[in-house]
C-alpha positions as CSV (number, residue, x, y, z in Angstrom):
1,X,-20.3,11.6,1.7
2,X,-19.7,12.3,5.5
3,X,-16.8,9.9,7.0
4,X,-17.3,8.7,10.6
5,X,-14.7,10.6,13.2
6,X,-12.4,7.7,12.9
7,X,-11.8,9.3,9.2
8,X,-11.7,12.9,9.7
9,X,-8.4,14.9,8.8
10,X,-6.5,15.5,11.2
11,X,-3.5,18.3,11.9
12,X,-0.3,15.6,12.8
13,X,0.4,17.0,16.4
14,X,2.5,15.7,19.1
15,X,-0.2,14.0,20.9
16,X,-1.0,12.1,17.5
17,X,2.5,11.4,17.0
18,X,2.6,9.7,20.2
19,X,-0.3,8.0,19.6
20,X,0.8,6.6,16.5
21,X,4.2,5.0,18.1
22,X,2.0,2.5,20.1
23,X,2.3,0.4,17.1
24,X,5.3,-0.5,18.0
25,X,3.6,-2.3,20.9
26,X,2.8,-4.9,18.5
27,X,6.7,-5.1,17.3
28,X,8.0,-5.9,20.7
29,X,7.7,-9.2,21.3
30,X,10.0,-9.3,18.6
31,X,12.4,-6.8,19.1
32,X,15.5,-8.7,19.3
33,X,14.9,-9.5,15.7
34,X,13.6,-6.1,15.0
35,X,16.9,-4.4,16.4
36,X,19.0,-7.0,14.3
37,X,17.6,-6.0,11.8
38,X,18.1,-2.2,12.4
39,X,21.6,-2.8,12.6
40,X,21.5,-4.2,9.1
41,X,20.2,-1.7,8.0
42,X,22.6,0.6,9.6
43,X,25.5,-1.1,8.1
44,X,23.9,-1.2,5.0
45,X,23.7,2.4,4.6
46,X,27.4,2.5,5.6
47,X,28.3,-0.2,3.2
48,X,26.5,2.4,0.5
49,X,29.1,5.3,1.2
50,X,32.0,3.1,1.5
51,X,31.0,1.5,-2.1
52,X,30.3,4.9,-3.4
53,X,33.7,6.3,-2.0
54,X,35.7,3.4,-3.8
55,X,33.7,4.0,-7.6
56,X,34.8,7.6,-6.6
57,X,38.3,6.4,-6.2
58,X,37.9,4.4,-9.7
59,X,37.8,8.0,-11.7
60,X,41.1,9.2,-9.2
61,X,43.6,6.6,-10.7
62,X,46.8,8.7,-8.8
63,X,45.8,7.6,-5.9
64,X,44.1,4.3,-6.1
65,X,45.0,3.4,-2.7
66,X,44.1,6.3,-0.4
67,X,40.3,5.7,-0.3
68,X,39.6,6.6,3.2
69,X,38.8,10.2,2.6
70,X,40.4,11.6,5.7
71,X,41.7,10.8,9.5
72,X,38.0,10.8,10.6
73,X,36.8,8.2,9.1
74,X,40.0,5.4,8.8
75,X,38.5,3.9,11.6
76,X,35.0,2.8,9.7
77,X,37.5,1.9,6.7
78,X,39.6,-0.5,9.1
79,X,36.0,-1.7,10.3
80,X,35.1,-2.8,6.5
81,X,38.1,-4.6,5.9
82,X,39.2,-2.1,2.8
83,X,43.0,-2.1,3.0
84,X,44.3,1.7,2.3
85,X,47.1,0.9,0.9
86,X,45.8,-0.8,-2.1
87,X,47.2,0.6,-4.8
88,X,45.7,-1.0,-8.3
89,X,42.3,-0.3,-10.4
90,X,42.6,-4.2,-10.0
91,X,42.2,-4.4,-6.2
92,X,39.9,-1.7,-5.8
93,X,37.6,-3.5,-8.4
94,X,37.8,-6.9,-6.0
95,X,37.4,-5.1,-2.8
96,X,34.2,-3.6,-4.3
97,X,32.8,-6.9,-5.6
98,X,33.2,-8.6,-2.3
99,X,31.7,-5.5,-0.7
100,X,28.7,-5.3,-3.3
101,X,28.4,-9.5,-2.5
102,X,28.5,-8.3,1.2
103,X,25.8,-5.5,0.6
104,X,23.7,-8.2,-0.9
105,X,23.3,-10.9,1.9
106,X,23.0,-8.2,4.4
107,X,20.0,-6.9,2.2
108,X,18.9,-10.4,1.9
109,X,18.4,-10.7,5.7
110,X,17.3,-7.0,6.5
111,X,14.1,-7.7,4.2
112,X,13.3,-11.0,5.6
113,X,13.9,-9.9,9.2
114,X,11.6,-7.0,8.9
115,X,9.3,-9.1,6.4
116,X,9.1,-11.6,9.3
117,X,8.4,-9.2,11.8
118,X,6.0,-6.8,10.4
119,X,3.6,-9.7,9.2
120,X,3.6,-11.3,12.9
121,X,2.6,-7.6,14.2
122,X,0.1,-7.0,11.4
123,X,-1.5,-10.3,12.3
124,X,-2.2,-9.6,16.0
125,X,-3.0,-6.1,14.8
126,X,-5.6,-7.2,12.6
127,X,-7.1,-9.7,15.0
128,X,-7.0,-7.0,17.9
129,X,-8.6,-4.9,15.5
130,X,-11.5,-6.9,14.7
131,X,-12.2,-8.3,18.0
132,X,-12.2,-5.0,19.1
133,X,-14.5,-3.5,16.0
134,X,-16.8,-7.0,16.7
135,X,-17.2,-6.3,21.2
136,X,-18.1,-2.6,20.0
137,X,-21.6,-1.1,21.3
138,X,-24.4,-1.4,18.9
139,X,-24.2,2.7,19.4
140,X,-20.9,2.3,17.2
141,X,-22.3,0.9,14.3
142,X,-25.0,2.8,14.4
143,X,-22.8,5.6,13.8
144,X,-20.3,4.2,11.5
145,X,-20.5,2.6,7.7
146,X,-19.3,-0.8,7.3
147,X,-17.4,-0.3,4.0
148,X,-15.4,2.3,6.6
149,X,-15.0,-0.6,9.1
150,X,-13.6,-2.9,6.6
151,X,-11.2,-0.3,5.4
152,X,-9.5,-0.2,8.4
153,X,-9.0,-3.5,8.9
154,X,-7.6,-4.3,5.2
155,X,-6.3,-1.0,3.3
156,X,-5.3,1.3,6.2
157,X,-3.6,-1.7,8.0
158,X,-1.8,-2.8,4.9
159,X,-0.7,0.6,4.6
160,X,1.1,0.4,8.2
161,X,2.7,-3.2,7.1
162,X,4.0,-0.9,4.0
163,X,5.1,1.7,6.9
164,X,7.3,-0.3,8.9
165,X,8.6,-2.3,6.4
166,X,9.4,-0.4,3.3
167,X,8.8,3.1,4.7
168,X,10.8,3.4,8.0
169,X,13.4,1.2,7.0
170,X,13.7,3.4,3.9
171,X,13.7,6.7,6.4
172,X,16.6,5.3,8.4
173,X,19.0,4.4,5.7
174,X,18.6,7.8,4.2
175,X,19.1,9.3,7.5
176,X,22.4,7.3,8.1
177,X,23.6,7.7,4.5
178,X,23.6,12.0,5.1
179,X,24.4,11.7,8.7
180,X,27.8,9.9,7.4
181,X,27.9,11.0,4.0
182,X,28.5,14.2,5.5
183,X,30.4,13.4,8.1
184,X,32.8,11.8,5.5
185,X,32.4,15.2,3.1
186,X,34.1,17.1,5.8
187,X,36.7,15.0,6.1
188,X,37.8,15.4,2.6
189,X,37.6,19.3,2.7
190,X,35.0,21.3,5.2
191,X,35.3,24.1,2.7
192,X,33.7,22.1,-0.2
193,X,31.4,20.7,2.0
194,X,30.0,24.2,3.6
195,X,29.2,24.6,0.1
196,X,27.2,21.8,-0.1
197,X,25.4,22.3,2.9
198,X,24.5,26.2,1.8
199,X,22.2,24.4,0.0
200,X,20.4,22.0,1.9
201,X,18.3,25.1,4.0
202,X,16.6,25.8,0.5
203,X,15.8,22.0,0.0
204,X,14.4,21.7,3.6
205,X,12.1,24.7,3.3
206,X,10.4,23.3,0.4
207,X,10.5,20.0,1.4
208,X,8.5,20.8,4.7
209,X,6.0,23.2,2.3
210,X,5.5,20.7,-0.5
211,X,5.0,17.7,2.4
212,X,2.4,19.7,3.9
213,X,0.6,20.5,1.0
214,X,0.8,16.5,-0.4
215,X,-0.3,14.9,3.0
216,X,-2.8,16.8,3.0
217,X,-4.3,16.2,-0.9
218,X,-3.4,12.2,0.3
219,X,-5.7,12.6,3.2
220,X,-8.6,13.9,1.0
221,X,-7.9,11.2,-1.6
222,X,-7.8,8.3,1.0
223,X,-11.2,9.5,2.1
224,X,-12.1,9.6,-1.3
225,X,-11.6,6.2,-2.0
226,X,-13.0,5.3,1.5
227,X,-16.4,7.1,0.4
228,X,-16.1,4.8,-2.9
229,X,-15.5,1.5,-1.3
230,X,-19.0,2.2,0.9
231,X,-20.4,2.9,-2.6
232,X,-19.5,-0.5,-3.7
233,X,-20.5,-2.3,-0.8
234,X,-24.0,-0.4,0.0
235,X,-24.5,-1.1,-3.8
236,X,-24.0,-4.9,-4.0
237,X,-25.0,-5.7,-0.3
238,X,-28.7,-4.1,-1.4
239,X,-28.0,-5.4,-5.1
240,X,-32.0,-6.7,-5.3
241,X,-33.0,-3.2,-4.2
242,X,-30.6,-1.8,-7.1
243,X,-32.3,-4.0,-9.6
244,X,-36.0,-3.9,-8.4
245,X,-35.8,0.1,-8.4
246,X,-33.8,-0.5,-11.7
247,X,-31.2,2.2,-10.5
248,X,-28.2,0.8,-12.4
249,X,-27.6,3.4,-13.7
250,X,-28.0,5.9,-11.0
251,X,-25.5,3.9,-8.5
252,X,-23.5,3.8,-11.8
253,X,-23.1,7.6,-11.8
254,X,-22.7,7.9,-8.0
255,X,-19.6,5.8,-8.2
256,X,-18.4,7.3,-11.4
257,X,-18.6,10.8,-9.9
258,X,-17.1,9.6,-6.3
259,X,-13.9,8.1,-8.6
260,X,-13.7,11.1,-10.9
261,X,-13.5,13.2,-7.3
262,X,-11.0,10.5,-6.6
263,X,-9.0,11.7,-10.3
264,X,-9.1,14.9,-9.9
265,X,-7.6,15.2,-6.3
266,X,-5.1,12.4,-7.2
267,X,-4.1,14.7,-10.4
268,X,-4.1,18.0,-8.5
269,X,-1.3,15.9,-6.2
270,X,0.2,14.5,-9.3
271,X,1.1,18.4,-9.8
272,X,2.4,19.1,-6.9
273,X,4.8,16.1,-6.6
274,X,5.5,17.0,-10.2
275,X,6.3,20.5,-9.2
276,X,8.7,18.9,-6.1
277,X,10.1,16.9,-8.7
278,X,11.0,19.5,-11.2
279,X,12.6,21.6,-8.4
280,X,14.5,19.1,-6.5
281,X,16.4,17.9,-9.4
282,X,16.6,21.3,-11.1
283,X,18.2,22.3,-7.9
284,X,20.5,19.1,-6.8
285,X,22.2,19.4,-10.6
286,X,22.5,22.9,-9.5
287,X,24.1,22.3,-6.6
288,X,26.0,19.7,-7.8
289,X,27.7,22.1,-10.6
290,X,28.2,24.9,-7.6
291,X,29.9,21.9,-6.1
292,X,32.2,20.8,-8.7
293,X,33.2,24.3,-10.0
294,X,34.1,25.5,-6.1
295,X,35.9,21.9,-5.6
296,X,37.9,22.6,-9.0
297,X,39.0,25.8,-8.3
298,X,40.0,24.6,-4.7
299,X,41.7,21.5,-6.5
300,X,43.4,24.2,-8.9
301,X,45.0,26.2,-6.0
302,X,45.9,22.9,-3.9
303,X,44.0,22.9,-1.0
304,X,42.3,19.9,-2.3
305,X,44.2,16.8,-3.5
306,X,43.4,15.5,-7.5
307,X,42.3,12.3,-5.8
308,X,39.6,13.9,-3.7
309,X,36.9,16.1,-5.9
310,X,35.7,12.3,-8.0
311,X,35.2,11.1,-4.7
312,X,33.2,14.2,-3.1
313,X,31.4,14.3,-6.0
314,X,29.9,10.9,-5.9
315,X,29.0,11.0,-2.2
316,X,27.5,14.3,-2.9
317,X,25.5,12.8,-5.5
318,X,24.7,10.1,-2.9
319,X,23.5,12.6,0.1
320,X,21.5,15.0,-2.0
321,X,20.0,11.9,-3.6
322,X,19.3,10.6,-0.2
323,X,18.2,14.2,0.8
324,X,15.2,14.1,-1.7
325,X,14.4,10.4,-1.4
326,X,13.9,11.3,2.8
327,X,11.6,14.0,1.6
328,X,9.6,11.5,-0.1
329,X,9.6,9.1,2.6
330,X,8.9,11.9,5.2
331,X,5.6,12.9,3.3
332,X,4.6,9.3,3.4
333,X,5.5,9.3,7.4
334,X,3.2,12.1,7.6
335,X,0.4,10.2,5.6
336,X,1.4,7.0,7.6
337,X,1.0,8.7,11.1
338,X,-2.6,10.0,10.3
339,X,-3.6,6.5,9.0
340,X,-1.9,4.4,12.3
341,X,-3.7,7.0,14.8
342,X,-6.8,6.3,13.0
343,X,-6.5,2.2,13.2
344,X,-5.0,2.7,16.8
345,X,-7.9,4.9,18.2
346,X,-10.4,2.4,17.2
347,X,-8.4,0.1,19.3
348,X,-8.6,2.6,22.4
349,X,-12.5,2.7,22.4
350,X,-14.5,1.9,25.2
351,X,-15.9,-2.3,24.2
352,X,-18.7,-4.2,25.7
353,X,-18.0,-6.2,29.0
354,X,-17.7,-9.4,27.2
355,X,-15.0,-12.5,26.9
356,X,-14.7,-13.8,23.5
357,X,-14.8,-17.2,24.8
358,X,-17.0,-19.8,22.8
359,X,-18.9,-22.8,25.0
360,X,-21.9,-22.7,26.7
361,X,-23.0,-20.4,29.0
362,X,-21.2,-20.4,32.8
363,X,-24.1,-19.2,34.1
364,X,-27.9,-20.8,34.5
365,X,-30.9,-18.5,33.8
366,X,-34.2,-19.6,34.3
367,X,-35.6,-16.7,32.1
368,X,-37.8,-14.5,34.6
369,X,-37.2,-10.8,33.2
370,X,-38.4,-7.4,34.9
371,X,-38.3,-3.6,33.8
372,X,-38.5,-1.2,36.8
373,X,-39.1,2.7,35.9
374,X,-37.2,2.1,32.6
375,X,-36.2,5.3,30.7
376,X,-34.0,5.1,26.9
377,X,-33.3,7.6,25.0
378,X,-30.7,7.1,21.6
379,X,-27.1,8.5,22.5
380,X,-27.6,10.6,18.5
381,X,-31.5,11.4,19.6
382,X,-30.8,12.6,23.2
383,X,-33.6,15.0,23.3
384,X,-36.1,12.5,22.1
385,X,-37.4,9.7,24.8
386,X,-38.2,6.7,22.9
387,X,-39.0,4.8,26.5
388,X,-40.9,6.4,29.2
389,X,-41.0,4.7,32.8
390,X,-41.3,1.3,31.3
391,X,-42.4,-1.4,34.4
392,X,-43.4,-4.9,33.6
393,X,-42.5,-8.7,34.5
394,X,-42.2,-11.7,32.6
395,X,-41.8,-15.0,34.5
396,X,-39.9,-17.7,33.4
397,X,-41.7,-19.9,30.7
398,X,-44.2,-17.0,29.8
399,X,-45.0,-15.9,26.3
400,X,-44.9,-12.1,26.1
401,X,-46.0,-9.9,23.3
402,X,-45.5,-6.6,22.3
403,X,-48.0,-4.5,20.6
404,X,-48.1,-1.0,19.4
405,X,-47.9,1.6,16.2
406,X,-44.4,1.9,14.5
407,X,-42.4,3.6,16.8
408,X,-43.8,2.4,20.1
409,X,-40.7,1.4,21.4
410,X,-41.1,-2.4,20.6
411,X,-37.9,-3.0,19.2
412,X,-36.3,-0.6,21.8
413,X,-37.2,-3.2,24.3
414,X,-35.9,-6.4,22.4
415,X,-32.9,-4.1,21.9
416,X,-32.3,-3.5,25.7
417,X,-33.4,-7.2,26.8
418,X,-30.3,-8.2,25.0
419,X,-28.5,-5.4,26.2
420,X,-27.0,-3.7,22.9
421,X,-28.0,-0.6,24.8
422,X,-28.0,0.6,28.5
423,X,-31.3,2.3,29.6
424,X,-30.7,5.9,30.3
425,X,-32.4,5.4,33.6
426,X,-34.6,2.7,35.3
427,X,-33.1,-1.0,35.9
428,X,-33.8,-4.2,34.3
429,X,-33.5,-7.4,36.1
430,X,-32.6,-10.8,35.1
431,X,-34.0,-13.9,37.7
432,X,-34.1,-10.8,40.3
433,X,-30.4,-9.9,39.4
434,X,-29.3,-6.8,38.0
435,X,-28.5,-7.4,34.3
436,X,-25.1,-5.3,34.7
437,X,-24.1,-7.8,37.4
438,X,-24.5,-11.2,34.8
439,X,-21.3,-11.6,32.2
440,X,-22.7,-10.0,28.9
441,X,-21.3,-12.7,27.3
442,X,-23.4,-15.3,29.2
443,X,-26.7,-13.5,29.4
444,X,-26.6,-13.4,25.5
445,X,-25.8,-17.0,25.2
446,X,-29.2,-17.9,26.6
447,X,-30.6,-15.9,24.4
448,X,-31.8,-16.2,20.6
449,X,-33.4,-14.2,18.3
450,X,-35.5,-14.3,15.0
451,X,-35.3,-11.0,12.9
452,X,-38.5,-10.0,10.4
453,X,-36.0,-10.1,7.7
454,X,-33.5,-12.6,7.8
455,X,-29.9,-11.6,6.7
456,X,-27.9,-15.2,6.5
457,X,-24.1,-15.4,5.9
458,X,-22.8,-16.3,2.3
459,X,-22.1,-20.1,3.2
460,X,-24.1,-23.2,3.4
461,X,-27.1,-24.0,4.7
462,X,-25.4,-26.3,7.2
463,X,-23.4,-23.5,8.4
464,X,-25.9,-20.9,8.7
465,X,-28.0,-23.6,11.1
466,X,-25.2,-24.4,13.1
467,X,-24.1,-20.6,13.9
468,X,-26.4,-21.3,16.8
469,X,-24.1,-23.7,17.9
470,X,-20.9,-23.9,16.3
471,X,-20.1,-27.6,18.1
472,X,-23.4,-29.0,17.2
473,X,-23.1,-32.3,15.3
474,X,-24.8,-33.1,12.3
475,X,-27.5,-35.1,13.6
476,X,-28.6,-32.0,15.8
477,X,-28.1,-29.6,13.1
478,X,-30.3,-32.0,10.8
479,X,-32.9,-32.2,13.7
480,X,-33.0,-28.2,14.3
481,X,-33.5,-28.0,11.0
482,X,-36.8,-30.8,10.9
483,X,-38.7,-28.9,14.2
484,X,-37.8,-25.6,12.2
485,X,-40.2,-27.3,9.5
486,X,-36.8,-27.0,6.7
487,X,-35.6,-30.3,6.5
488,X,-38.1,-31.1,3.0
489,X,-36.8,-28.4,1.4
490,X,-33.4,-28.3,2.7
491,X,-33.2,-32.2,1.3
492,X,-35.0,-31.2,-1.8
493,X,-31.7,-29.4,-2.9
494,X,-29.3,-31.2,-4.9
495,X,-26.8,-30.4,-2.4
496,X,-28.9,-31.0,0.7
497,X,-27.3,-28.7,3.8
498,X,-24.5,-27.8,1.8
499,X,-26.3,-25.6,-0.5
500,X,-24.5,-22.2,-0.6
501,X,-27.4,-19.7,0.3
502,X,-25.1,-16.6,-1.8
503,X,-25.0,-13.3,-0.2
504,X,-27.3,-12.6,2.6
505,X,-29.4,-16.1,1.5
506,X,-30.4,-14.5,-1.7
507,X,-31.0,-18.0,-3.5
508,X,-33.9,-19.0,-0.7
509,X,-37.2,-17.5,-0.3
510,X,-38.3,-15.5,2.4
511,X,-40.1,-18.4,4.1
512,X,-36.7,-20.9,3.2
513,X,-35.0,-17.9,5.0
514,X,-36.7,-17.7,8.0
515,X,-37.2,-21.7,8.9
516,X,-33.4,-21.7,8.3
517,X,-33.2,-18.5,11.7
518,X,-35.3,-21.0,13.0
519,X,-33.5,-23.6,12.9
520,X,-30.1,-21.7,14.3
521,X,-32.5,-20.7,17.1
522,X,-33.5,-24.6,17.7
523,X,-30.3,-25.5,17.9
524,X,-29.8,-22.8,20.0
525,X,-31.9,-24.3,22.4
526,X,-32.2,-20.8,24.2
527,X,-33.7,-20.1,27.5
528,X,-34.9,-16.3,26.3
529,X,-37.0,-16.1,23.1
530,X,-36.7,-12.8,21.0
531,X,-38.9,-12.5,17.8
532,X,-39.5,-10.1,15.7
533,X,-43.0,-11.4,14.0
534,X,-41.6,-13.5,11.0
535,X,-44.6,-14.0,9.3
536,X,-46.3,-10.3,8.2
537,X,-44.4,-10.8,4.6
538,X,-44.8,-14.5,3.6
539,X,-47.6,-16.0,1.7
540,X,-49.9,-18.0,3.2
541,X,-48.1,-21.7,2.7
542,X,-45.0,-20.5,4.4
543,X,-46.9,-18.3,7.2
544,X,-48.1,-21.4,8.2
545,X,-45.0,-23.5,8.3
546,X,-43.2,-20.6,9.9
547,X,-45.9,-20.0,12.9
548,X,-45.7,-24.0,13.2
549,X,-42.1,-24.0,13.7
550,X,-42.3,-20.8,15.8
551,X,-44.6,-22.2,18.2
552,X,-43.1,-25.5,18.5
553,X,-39.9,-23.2,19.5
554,X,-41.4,-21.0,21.5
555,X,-42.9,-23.8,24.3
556,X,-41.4,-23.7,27.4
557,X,-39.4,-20.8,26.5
558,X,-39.3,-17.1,28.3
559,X,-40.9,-15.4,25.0
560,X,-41.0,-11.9,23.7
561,X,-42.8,-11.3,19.9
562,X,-42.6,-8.6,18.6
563,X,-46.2,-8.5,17.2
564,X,-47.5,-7.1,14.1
565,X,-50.5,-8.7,13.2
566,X,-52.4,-9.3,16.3
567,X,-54.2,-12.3,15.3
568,X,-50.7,-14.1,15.9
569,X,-50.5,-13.3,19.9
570,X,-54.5,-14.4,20.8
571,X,-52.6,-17.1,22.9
572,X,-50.0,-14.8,24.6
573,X,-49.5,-15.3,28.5
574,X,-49.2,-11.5,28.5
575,X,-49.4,-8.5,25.9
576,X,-48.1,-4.8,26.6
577,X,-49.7,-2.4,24.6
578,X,-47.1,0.6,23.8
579,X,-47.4,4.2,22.5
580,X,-45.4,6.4,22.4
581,X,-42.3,4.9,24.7
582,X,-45.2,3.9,27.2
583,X,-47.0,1.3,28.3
584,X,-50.8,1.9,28.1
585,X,-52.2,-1.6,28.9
586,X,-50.7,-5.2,29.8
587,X,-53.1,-8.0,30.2
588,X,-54.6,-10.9,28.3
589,X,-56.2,-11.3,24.4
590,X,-59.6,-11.1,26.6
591,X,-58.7,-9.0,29.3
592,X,-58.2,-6.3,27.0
593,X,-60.3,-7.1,24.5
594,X,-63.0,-5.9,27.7
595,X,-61.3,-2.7,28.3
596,X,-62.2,-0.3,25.1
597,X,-58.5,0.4,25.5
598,X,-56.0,1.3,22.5
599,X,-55.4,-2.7,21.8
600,X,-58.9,-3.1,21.1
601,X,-59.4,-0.3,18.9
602,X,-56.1,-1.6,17.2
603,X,-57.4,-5.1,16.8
604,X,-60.6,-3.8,15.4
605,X,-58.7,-1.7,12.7
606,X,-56.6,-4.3,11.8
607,X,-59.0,-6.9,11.7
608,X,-61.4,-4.4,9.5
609,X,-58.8,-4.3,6.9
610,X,-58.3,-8.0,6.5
C-alpha cells in the first residue's frame, strides 16, 4: 500500500539534516540540564580509558606505578586523582574500585538527566504534534491514513525519545572514547599506533557502504510496518463490515502477507548486519594481532617499554570496539534523521486559522448566510468542478434544504458553510461579513452538525452528549438528551448515561445513535443547523422519534438538511435544487411543485417508488 508523502523514502541530505536538528528546539528550555549532562557523559568516556589503562597496567606488574602512558596525557591523570607513583597491584586495584564507584554515580546521573529531559521534550513534542495533526485542513486527511497519523505521534516519536536518549548519548561517548583513546595511543608509541590507524580507512569504507545499504532496508521495513498498522486499524474500525461481508479471512491474508513482507525485508537486513558483523570482528581480531605482533617486535628491540604493549592493547581493544559500536549507532542516526524530518515536517504544515481555546464563542452570529458566484473544485480533483457559480441566501431563522441526485454538490456546500474547505472562487458571507474575516474557531462554535451515519467516541453515553459542551452540567446534559427524544432509552440501561457505547457506538442502534448526535447538538444550542437527513436508514419507530427530535431542534435555528427523501422538507422556508455543482431551482415545496422543474420530476419518481 501507498504511504502518504509524510512516509516516502527519502535520500538524508543536508537540507534534511538541518531539518532534523530543530528537535532540539524542544530540548532547550532545558539545556542547562542537557549540557550537564553532556559533560557527564564526556567524563564518562574519559573515566572508560583511564579504567582501561590501569587493568592494562594490572598485566605490566614492572611498572605498577607508571600508568599515565606518556607526557601528553599526565595532565588528565592529575585531573582523575590517580597518583603515578603508585607502585603496588594493591593500590592500583583501590584506585580502580573508587574510579569504577565514581563511573557509577556519574552514570547514575547521566541517565536520569537525559531521562528527565528527553520525556519533557517528547511531551511538548507529542502535544505540538497532535494539535498540529487535529488544526489540519480537512484536505489533509483526505489525503492521509489515520493508522499513518497515529504512527507518528506514538512509534516514530518514541523512536526520537530512543534517539536522544540512548542513541546520541551512545554516539558521543564513542566519539570521545577514540578521539582520546587515540590521543593516548600515541602517547605510548606513534609507531604502534600508525599501525592501528592503517586500519581504520578499511573499517570506515565499509562502515559508510554497509550503513547505506541497512538505513535504507530499515526505511522499507518501517513503512512496512506502517502499511500493517493501517491494516489493523481499517480492519477493526470497519470490524461490522468485516464480519457482515464474512471476510475474515481475506483481511486475515492481507495482514499475514503485509507481515511476511515485513519478515522478509527484516531478514534480508538481518544479512546484511550479519555480514557487517562477521567482517568487523573478523577484521578488529585482525588488527588486533597486526597490533600485538608489530608492538612485540618493537617491545623486543626497545623502542617500546615491557610496561606499555598490555596497556596499548587494551585501549586498542577499547577504540576499535568503540569504532564498530559508532558504526552501529551512526546507521541508527541515519534511520533516526529520516524518522525526526518526517515528525518535524508535519509540524511545518500550513494549519487552519484557529485558537485551541475551549468557551463559548467571542463572537455573536445571528445565522444569516449568503453564497455569491461560488466556485469549488477538490485540491486532488482540480480538473473537475463539483460547484458552479453557486448564489443563494439564507436569513437568519430559515430552514433551508438541499436537494439533488448523488453528487450534486449537497455535501460540498455543508462542507464549505463550515469552512473545512475554501471555495476556489466566489465569496461566502456570514451576517454580511466575509467568512475569512470571523475567527474559524468562533464561526464553528455556533455551529452543529448531525451526520447520516453517526460515528460516536468509545466512552459513555454521558460523554458523547456532552461533547457538545464539555462544561454542561448534568442536568443540561440529561435535558438535551429528553428534547433529543433519548432519555427512555438512555434510563432504560442498567447504567443509565454511563453506558459505554464501545467503538464508534457499536452497542446502540442506528436510531439510539442518532438521538444521542442529537442530543450533543441540543446541548449545543447552536445558532447554524447542519444535517445530513438522519432518517433515510431507520425503521419506521425511530424515523419518527428522530424527525421529532430533529424538528424540535431545528426551530428558531438558521437550518441546512441535507435532504434525501423529499417528503421530509415539504415544510422548508427554502429548497435549492442542485445538479451537477448548479443550482437549477430555489423556491418553496409549492412554488416548485408548479414549475415542471427537475424537483418535481424528482418528487414524482421518488414518491412513485414508495
Amino acid at each position: 500500500m501507498a504511504n502518504d508523502t509524510s512516509t516516502e523514502k527519502k535520500k538524508i541530505s543536508k537540507k534534511s539534516f538541518l531539518n532534523a536538528l530543530k528537535v532540539f528546539s524542544y530540548v532547550k528550555p532545558y539545556w542547562f540540564l542537557f549540557s550537564i549532562g553532556l559533560l557527564l557523559l564526556v567524563i564518562s568516556g574519559l573515566l572508560v580509558i583511564v579504567i582501561t589503562a590501569m587493568l592494562g597496567q594490572l598485566v605490566s606488574p614492572d611498572a605498577a606505578g607508571d600508568i599515565s602512558g606518556g607526557p601528553m596525557m599526565s595532565r588528565m591523570v592529575d585531573a582523575f586523582q590517580i597518583n603515578p607513583e603508585w607502585g603496588t597491584t594493591g593500590q592500583v586495584l583501590t584506585g580502580l574500585v573508587l574510579l569504577l564507584i565514581i563511573q557509577g554515580v556519574f552514570s547514575f546521573f547521566r541517565v536520569y538527566i537525559f531521562s528527565y529531559v528527553t520525556e519533557n521534550a517528547m511531551l511538548a513534542l507529542r502535544r505540538d504534534a497532535f494539535a498540529t495533526i487535529i488544526r489540519m485542513p480537512m484536505q489533509f486527511f483526505n489525503e492521509r491514513r489515520v493508522g499513518d497519523l497515529s504512527s507518528r505521534l506514538s512509534s516514530d516519536i518514541t523512536t526520537i525519545q530512543e534517539t536522544l536518549t540512548i542513541t546520541l548519548a551512545e554516539f558521543i561517548r564513542q566519539t570521545v572514547i577514540i578521539v582520546v583513546g587515540i590521543g593516548w595511543l600515541v602517547s605510548y608509541s606513534y609507531k604502534l599506533t600508525l599501525v592501528m590507524l592503517c586500519t581504520l580507512p578499511v573499517i570506515i569504507i565499509v562502515m559508510v557502504f554497509f550503513g547505506r545499504y541497512i538505513r535504507k532496508i530499515g526505511k522499507k521495513t518501517q513503512d512496512k510496518v506502517a502499511d500493517s498498522s493501517v491494516i489493523v486499524n481499517e480492519s477493526l474500525t470497519g470490524i461490522v463490515n468485516v464480519k457482515s461481508f464474512a471476510n475474515e479471512a481475506f483481511e486475515t491474508r492481507r495482514f499475514g502477507d503485509s507481515i511476511t513482507s515485513i519478515k522478509e525485508i527484516a531478514m534480508r537486513s538481518a544479512v546484511w548486519r550479519g555480514m557487517f558483523g562477521t567482517f568487523i570482528i573478523i577484521f578488529l581480531f585482525g588488527a588486533l594481532g597486526l597490533v600485538m605482533g608489530v608492538g612485540a617486535h618493537l617491545q623486543d628491540t626497545g623502542e617500546i617499554g615491557k610496561d606499555v604493549l598490555g596497556k596499548f592493547v587494551f585501549i586498542t581493544g577499547l577504540v576499535a570496539g568503540s569504532i564498530g559500536g559508532l558504526a552501529a549507532q551512526m546507521g541508527t542516526l541515519q534511520r533516526s534523521i529520516g524518522v525526526i524530518e518526517s515528525v518535524m515536517e508535519i509540524l511545518g504544515f500550513a494549519t487552519e486559522d484557529l485558537t485551541l481555546q475551549e468557551g463559548p464563542p467571542k463572537v455573536k452570529l445571528h445565522g444569516a448566510i449568503e453564497f455569491q458566484d461560488v466556485n469549488f473544485n477538490y485540491a486532488s480533483r482540480a480538473d473537475v468542478g463539483v460547484l458552479k457559480g453557486v448564489s443563494f441566501q439564507i436569513q437568519p431563522g430559515q430552514q433551508v434544504a438541499l436537494v439533488g441526485s448523488s453528487g450534486s454538490g449537497k455535501s460540498t456546500i455543508a462542507a464549505l458553510v463550515q469552512r473545512f474547505y475554501e471555495p476556489t472562487s466566489g465569496v461566502i458571507l456570514f451576517d454580511a461579513k466575509v467568512a475569512s474575516s470571523i475567527d474559524l474557531s468562533d464561526l464553528r462554535k455556533h455551529m452543529a452538525f448531525v451526520p447520516q451515519e453517526v460515528i460516536l467516541f468509545g466512552g459513555t453515553i454521558y460523554d458523547n452528549i456532552a461533547y457538545g459542551s464539555p462544561s454542561a452540567s448534568e442536568a443540561d446534559i440529561r435535558d438535551a438528551a429528553r428534547k433529543a427524544n433519548a432519555l427512555d432509552f438512555v434510563d432504560a440501561f442498567p447504567d443509565k448515561f454511563q453506558t459505554v457505547v464501545g467503538e464508534r457506538g457499536i452497542q446502540l442502534s442506528g436510531g439510539q445513535r442518532q438521538r444521542i448526535a442529537i442530543a450533543r447538538a441540543v446541548l449545543r444550542n447552536p445558532t447554524i443547523l447542519i444535517l445530513d437527513e438522519a432518517t433515510s436508514s431507520l425503521d419506521s419507530e425511530s424515523e419518527r422519534l428522530v424527525q421529532d427530535a430533529l424538528e424540535k431542534l431545528m426551530i428558531g435555528r438558521t437550518s441546512i438538511v441535507i435532504a434525501h427523501r423529499l417528503s421530509t422538507v415539504r415544510k422548508a422556508d427554502n429548497i435549492i435544487v442542485l445538479d451537477q455543482g448548479v443550482v437549477r431551482e430555489q423556491g418553496t415545496h409549492e412554488v416548485l411543485m408548479g414549475a415542471e422543474g427537475l424537483y418535481k420530476r424528482l418528487c414524482e419518481l421518488q414518491f412513485d417508488k414508495e
